[in-house]
C-alpha positions as CSV (number, residue, x, y, z in Angstrom):
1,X,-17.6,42.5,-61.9
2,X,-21.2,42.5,-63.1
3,X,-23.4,41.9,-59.7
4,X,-24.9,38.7,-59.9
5,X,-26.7,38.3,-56.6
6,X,-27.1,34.0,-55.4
7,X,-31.1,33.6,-55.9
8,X,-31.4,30.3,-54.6
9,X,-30.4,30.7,-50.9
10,X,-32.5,29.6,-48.1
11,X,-34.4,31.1,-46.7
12,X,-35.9,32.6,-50.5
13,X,-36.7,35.9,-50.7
14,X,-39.0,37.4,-53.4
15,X,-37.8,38.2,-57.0
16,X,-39.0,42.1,-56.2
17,X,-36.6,41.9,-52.6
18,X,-34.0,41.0,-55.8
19,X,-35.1,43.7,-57.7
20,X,-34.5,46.4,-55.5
21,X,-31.1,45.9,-54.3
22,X,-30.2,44.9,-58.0
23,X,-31.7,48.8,-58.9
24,X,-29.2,50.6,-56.4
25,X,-26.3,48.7,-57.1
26,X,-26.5,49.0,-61.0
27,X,-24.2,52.1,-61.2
28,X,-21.7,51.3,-58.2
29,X,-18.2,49.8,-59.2
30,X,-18.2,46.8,-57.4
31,X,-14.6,45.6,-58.9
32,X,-12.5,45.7,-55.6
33,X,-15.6,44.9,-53.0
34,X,-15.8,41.7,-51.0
35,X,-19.0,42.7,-49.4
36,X,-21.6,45.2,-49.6
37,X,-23.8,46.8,-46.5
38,X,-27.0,48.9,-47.7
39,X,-28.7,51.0,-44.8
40,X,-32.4,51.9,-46.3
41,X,-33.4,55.0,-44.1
42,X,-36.6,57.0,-43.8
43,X,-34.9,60.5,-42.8
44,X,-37.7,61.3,-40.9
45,X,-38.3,58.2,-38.7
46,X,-38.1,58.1,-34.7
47,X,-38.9,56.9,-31.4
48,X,-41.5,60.0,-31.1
49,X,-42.7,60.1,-34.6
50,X,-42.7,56.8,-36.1
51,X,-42.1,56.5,-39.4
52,X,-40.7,53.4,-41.8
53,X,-38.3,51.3,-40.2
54,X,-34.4,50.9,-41.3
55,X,-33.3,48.1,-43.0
56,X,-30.1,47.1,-43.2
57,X,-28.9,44.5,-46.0
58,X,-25.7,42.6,-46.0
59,X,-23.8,41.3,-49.2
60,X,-20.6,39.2,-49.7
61,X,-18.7,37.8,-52.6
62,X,-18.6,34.3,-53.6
63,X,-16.4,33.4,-56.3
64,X,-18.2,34.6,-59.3
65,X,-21.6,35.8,-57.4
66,X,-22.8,37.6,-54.3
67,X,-24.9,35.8,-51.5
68,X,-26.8,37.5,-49.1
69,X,-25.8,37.2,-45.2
70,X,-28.9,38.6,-43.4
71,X,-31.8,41.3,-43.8
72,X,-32.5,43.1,-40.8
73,X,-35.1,45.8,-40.1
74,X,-34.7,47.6,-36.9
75,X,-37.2,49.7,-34.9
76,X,-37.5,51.9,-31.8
77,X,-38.5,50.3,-28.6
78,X,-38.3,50.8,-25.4
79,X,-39.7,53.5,-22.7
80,X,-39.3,55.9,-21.5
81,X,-35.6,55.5,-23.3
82,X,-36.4,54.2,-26.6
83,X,-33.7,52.5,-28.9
84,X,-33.3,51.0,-32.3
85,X,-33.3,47.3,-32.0
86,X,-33.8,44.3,-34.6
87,X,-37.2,43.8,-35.4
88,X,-36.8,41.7,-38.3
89,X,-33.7,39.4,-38.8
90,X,-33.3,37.4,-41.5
91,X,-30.3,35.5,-41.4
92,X,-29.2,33.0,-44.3
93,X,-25.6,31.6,-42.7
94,X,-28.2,29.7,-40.2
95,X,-30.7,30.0,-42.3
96,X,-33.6,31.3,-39.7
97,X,-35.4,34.1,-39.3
98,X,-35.9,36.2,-35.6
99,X,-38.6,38.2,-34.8
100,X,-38.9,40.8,-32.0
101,X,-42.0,39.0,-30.8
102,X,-41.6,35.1,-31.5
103,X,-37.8,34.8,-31.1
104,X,-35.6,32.6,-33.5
105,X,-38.2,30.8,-35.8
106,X,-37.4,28.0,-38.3
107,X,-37.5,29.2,-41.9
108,X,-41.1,26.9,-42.9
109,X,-42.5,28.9,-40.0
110,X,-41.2,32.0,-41.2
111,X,-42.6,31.9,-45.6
112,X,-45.4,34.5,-44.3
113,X,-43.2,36.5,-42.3
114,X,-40.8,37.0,-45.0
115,X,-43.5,37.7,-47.9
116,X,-45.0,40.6,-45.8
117,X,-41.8,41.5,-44.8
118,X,-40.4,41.8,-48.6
119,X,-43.8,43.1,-50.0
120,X,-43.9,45.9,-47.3
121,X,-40.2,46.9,-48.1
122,X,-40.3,46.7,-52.1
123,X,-43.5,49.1,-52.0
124,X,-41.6,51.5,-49.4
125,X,-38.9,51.8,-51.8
126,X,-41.1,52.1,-54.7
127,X,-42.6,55.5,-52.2
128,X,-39.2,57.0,-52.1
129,X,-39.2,56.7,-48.5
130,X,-35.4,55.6,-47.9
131,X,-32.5,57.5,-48.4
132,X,-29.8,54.5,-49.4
133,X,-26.6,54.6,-47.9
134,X,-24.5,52.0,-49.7
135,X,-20.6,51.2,-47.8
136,X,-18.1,48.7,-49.7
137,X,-15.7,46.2,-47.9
């Protein structure tokens, strides 16, 4: 099955959000899959460092196409015992968006959030800063 990802979900992400997950997922077999996780890691990222955040992107079929379930960037936080938490959580079953520092917001509060947010992550990619895991279900 050809991966055909559902572009008119709410909240909408950008074309170039699109156009990166449709780039890794061009050579895997996705015949069998019913969903798809991809974990986009900077190798070199951590709590003492700092670095570009994971982000973790969840897939599942539908019938003939596969809709997104949620986007969620995590970060370290915390002291003196820092872990990785969600940052950024974009989820599209309830169709709002969390942030770390405003809580749950309603998706026509979220449009700028979710620009930056897909800007900033396209143009990571495009660095070569992520190492792409990619796990089928």
């Amino acid at each position: 099955m050809t991966l055909t990802i559902k572009r008119n979900q709410q909240p909408a992400m950008p074309d170039r959000f699109y156009q990166v997950i449709e780039k890794e997922l061009a050579d895997v077999e996705l015949k069998d899959a019913n969903s798809i996780t991809l974990n986009f890691r900077d190798p070199d990222y951590s709590a003492e460092n700092g670095g570009f955040h994971t982000v973790e992107v969840r897939l599942e079929r539908q019938q003939k196409h596969w809709r997104l379930v949620y986007v969620t960037e995590f970060a370290f936080r915390g002291y003196p015992e820092p872990e990785l938490v969600k940052d950024i959580d974009i989820c599209f079953n309830s169709k709002q968006i969390y942030s770390l520092f405003s809580g749950w917001i309603g998706e026509n509060e979220s449009r700028a959030l979710i620009t930056l947010f897909s800007q900033n992550f396209a143009t990571y990619y495009e660095m070569d800063v992520y190492r792409v895991h990619i796990k089928l279900g």
